[in-house]
N, C-alpha and C positions, 0 to 999 in steps of 0.2 A: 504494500500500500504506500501509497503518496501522500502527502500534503500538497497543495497546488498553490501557486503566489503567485500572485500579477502585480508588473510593477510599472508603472509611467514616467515614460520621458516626456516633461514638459519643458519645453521653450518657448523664451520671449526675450525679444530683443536679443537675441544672440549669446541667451546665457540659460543654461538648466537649473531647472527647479530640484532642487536635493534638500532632505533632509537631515536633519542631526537626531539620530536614534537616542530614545530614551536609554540609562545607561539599566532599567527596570528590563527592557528587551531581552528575549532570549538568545536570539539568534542576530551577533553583530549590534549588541548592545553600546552607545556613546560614540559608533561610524556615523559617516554619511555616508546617504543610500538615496537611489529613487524613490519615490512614493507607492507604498503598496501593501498588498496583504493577502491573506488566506480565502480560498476560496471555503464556504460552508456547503456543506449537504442542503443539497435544495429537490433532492426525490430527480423526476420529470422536469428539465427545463432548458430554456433555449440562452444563447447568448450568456452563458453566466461566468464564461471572461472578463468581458465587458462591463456586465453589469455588477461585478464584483469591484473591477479597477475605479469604474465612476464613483461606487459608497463607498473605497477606501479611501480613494483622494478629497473626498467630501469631507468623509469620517474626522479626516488626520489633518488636512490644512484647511479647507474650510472653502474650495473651489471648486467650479464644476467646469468638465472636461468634454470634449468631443472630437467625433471624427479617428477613431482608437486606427493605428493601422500596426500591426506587427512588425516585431523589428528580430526578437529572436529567441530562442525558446534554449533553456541548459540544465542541470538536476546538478542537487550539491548533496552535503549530507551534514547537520548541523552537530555542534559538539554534544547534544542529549542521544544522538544517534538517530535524527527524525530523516526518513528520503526526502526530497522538496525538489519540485520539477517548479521550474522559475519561467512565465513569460512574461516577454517587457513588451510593451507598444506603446508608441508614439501617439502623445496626446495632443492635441488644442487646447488651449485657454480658452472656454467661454466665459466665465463671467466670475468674480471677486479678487478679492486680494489673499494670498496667501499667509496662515501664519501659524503658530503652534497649535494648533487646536484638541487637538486629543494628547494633554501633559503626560499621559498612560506611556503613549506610544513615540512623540516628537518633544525634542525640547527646544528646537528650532530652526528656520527654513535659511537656506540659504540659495541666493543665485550664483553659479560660476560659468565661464565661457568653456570652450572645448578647449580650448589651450591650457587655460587653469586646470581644468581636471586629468588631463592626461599628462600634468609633470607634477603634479602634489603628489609625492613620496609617499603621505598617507594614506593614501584609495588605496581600497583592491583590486587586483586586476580586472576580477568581471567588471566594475562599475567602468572602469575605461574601456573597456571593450564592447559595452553596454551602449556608452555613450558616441565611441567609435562609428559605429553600425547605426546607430539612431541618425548622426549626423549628415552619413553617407545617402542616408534615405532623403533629406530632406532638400 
């Protein structure tokens, strides 16, 4: 069995939306990360990629997203020993401003450009390779 995680790349103005993980998180607790989260058991249903990304990104910063298009799909295995198959897709900005909004899970947002992320020493590599491939899509 899996856990499933969707995460967004959002851009504006030429800088990615990234979080600062609560350091209460399990998995990459006090990193930055894309915005994202657990898919739940929903029985029978459609789109629930998607519609899992939109009420996490809602959930956690407080914005709503559209136009989701895939960027790239990978499986890690977290230090409690959970599987997690990770998809990221590229989001739009529709509508508010971004900010800590669930203290649970973010302790706050920050904007970087592609150049900032891919030389900051403290990412990991998926989040540059994440952001990598997002970039190339766009």
């Amino acid at each position: 069995m899996f856990v499933v995680n969707v995460e967004g790349a959002i851009r504006q103005n030429d800088k990615w939306l990234l979080i600062l993980r609560s350091e209460k998180e399990e998995h990459a607790g006090g990193s930055l990360s894309l915005v994202g989260g657990k898919c739940e058991v929903e029985g029978n249903s459609s789109d629930i990629l998607e519609r899992t990304l939109q009420r996490e990104i809602f959930e956690e910063v407080g914005i709503e997203v559209t136009g989701l298009r895939y960027v790239n799909s990978s499986s890690f295995v977290t230090d409690s020993g959970l599987n997690v198959i990770d998809i990221v897709f590229i989001c739009h900005h529709k509508s508010g401003e971004p900010y800590a909004k669930s203290m649970e899970e973010v302790d706050d947002v920050v904007w970087m450009t592609t150049p900032e992320i891919l030389s900051h020493n403290g990412l990991p590599t998926y989040l540059k390779e994440n952001i990598k491939l997002a970039d190339k899509l766009l």
